[in-house]
MDTraj code that builds the backbone (N, CA, C; nanometers):
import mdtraj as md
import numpy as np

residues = "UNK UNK UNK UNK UNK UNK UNK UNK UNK UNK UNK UNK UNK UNK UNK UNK UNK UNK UNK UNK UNK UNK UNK UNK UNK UNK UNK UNK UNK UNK UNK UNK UNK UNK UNK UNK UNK UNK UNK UNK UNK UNK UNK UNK UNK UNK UNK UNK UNK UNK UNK UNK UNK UNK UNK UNK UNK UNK UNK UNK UNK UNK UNK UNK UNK UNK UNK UNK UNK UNK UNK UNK UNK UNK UNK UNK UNK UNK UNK UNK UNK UNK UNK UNK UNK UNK UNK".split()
xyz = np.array([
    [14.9536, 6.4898, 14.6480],
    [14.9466, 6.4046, 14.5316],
    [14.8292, 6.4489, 14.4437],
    [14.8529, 6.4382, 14.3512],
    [14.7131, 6.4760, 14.2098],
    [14.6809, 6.3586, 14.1805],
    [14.5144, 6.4141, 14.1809],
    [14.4389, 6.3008, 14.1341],
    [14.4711, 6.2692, 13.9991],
    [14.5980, 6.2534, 13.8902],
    [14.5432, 6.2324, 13.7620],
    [14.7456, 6.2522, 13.7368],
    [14.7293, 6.1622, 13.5975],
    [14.8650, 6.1386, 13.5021],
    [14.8927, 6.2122, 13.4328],
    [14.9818, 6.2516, 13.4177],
    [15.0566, 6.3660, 13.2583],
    [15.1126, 6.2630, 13.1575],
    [15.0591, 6.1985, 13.0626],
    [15.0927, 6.0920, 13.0457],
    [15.1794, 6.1507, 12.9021],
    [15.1598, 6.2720, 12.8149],
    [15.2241, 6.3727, 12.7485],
    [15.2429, 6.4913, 12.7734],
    [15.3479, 6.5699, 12.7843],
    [15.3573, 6.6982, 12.7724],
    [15.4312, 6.7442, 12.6052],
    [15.3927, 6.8407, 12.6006],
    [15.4948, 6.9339, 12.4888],
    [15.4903, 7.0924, 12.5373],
    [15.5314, 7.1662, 12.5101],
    [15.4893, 7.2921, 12.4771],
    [15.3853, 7.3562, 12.5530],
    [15.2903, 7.3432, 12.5241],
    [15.1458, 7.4012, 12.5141],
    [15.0316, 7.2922, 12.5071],
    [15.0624, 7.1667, 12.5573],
    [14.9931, 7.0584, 12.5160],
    [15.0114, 6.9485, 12.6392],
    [14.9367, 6.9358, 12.6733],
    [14.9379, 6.8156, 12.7807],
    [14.8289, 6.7031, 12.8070],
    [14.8633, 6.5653, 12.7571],
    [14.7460, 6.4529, 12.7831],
    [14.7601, 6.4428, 12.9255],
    [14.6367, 6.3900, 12.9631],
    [14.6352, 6.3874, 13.1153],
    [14.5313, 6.2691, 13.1628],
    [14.5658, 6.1856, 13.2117],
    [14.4575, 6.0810, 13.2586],
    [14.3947, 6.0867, 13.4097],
    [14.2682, 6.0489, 13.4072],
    [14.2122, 6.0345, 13.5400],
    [14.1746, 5.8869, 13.5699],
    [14.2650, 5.7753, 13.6456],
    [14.2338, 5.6973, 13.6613],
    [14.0742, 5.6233, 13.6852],
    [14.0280, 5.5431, 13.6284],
    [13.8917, 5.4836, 13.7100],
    [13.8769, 5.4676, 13.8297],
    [13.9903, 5.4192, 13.8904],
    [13.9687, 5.3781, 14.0244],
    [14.0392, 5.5313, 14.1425],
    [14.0520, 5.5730, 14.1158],
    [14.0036, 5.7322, 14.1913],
    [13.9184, 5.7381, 14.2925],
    [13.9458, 5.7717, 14.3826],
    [13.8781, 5.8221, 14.4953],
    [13.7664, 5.9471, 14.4733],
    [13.6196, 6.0093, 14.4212],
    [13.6202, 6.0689, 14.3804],
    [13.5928, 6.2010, 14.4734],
    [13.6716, 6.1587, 14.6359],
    [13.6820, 6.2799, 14.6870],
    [13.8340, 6.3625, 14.6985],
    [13.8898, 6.2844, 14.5617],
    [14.0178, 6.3737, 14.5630],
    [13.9844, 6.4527, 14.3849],
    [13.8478, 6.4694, 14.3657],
    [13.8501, 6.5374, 14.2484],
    [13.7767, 6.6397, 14.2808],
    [13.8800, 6.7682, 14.3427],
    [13.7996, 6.9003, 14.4200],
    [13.8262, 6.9993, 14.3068],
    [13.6998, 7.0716, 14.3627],
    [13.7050, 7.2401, 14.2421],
    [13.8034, 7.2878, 14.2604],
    [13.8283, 7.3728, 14.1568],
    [13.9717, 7.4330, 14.1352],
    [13.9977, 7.5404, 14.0707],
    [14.1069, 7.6484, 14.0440],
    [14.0931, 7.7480, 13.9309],
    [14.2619, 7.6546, 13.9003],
    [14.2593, 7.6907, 13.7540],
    [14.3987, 7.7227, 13.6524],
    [14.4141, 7.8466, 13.6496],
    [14.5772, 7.8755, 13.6866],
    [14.6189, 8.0113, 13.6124],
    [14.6144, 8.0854, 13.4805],
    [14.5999, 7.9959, 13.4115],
    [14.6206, 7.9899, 13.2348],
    [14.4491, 7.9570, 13.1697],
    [14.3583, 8.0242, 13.0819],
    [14.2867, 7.9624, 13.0475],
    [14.3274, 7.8221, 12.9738],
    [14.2438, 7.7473, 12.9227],
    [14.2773, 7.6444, 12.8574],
    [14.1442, 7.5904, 12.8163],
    [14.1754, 7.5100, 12.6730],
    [14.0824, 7.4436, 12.5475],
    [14.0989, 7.2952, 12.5945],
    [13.9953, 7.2289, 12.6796],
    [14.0034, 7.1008, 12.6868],
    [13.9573, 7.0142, 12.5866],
    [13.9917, 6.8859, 12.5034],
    [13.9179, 6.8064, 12.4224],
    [13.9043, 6.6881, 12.5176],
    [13.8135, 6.5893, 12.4655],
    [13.8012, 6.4379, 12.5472],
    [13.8186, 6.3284, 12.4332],
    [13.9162, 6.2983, 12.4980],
    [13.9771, 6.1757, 12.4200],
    [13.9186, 6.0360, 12.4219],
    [13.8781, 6.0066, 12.5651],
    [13.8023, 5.9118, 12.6385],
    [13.7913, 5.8959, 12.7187],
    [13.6747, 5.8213, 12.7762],
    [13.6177, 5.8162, 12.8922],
    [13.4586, 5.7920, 12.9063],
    [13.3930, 5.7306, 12.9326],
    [13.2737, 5.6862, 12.9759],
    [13.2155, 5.7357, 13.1354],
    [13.0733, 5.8274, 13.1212],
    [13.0043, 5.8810, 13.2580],
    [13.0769, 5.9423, 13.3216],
    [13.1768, 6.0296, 13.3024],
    [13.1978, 6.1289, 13.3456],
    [13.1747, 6.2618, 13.3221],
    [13.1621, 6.3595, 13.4439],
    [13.0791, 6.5054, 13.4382],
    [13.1573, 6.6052, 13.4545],
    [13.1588, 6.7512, 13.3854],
    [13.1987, 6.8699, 13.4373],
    [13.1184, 6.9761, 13.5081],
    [13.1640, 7.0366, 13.6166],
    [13.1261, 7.1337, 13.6267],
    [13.1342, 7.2691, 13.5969],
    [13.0893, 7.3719, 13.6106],
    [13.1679, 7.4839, 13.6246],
    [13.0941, 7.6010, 13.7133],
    [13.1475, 7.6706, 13.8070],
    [13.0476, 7.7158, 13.9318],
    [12.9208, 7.7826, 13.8704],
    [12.8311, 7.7685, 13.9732],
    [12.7153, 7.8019, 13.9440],
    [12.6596, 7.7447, 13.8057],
    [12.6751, 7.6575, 13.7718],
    [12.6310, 7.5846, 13.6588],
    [12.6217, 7.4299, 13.7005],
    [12.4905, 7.3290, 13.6307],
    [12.4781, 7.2076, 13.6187],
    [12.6284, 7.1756, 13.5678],
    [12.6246, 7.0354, 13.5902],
    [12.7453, 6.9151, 13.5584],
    [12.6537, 6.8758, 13.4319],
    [12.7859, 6.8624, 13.3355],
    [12.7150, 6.7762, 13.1916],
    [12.8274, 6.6485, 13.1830],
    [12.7656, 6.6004, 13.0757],
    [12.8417, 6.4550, 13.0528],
    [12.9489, 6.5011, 12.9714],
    [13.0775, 6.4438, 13.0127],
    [13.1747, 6.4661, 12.9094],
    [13.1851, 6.3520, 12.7951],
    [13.1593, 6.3875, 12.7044],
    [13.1786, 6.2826, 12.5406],
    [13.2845, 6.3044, 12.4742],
    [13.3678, 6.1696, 12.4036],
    [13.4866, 6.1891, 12.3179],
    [13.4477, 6.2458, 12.2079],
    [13.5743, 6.3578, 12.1841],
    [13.5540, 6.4642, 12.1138],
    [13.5057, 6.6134, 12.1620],
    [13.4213, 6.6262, 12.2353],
    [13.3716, 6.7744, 12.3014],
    [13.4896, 6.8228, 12.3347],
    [13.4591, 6.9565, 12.3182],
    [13.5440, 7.0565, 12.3580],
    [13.5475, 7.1480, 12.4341],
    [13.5601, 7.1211, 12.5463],
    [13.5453, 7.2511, 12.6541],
    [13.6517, 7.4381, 12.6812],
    [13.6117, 7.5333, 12.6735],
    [13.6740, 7.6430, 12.6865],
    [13.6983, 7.6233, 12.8273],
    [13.7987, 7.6778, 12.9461],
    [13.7568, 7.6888, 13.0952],
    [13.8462, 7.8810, 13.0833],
    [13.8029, 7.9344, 13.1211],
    [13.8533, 8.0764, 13.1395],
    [13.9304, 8.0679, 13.2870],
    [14.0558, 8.1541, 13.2421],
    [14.1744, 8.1761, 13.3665],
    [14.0548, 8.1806, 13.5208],
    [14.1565, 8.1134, 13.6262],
    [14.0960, 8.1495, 13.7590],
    [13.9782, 8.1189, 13.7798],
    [13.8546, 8.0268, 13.6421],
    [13.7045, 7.9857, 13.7060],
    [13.7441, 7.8855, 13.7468],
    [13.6142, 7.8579, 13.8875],
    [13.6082, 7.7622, 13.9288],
    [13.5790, 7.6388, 13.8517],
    [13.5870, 7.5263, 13.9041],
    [13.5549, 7.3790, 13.7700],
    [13.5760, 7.2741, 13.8688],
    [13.4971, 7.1549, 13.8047],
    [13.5928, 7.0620, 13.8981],
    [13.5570, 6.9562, 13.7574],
    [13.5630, 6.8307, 13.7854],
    [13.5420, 6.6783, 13.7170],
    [13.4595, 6.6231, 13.8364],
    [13.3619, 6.5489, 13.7765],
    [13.2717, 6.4491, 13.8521],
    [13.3536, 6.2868, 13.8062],
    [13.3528, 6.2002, 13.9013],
    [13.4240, 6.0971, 13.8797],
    [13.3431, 5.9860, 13.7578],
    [13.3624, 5.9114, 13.6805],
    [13.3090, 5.8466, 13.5965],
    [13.3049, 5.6613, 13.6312],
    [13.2817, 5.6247, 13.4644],
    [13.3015, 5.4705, 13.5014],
    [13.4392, 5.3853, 13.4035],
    [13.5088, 5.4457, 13.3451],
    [13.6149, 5.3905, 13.2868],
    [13.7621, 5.5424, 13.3029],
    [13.8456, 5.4629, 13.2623],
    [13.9529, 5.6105, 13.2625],
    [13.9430, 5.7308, 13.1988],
    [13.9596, 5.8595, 13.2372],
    [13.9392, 5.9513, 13.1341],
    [14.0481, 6.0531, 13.1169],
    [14.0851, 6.0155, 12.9367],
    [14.1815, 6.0937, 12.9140],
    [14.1729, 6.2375, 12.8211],
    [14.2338, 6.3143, 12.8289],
    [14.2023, 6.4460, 12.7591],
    [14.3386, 6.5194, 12.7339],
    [14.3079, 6.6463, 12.6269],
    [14.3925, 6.6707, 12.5949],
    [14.3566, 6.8426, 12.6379],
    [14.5045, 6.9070, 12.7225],
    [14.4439, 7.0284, 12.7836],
    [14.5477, 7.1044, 12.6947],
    [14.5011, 7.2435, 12.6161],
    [14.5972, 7.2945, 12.5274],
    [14.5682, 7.5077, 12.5953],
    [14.6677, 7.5077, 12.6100],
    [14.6889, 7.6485, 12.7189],
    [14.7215, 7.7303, 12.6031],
])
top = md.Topology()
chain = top.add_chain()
for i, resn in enumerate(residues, 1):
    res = top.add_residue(resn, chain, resSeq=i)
    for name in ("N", "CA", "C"):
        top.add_atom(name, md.element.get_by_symbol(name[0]), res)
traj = md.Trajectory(xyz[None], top)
């Protein structure tokens, strides 16, 4: 099971939610096959990582690059967080 909703798809475009109430030991590092342009739609106190790098706060609006195959994960927050992942 995935930690998180596809709550849109299209094309090249997918909203995706991470519930609040999440377990936040089902939000493990990971690679994507595909790079991808994340935006943040919303969400309150939640963090990214990316290996060998500090966790920052994710804010609505920021825009994250993640390059094919890096590691990454999400740190769990305090309200739902939704985003928009564009491949």
């Amino acid at each position: 099971m995935r930690p998180y909703t596809n709550i849109k798809t299209s094309k090249n475009t997918i909203i995706r939610e991470f519930n609040e109430n999440i377990d936040p030991t089902e939000l493990l590092w990971h690679r994507d096959l595909n790079s991808r342009t994340i935006t943040i739609l919303e969400g309150n106190g939640w963090y990214f990582q990316m290996d060998n790098e500090l966790p920052f706060e994710l804010k609505k609006g920021n825009t994250i690059f993640i390059d094919k195959l890096s590691w990454h994960r999400v740190i769990k927050g305090n309200t739902t967080l939704t985003i928009k992942i564009e491949e």
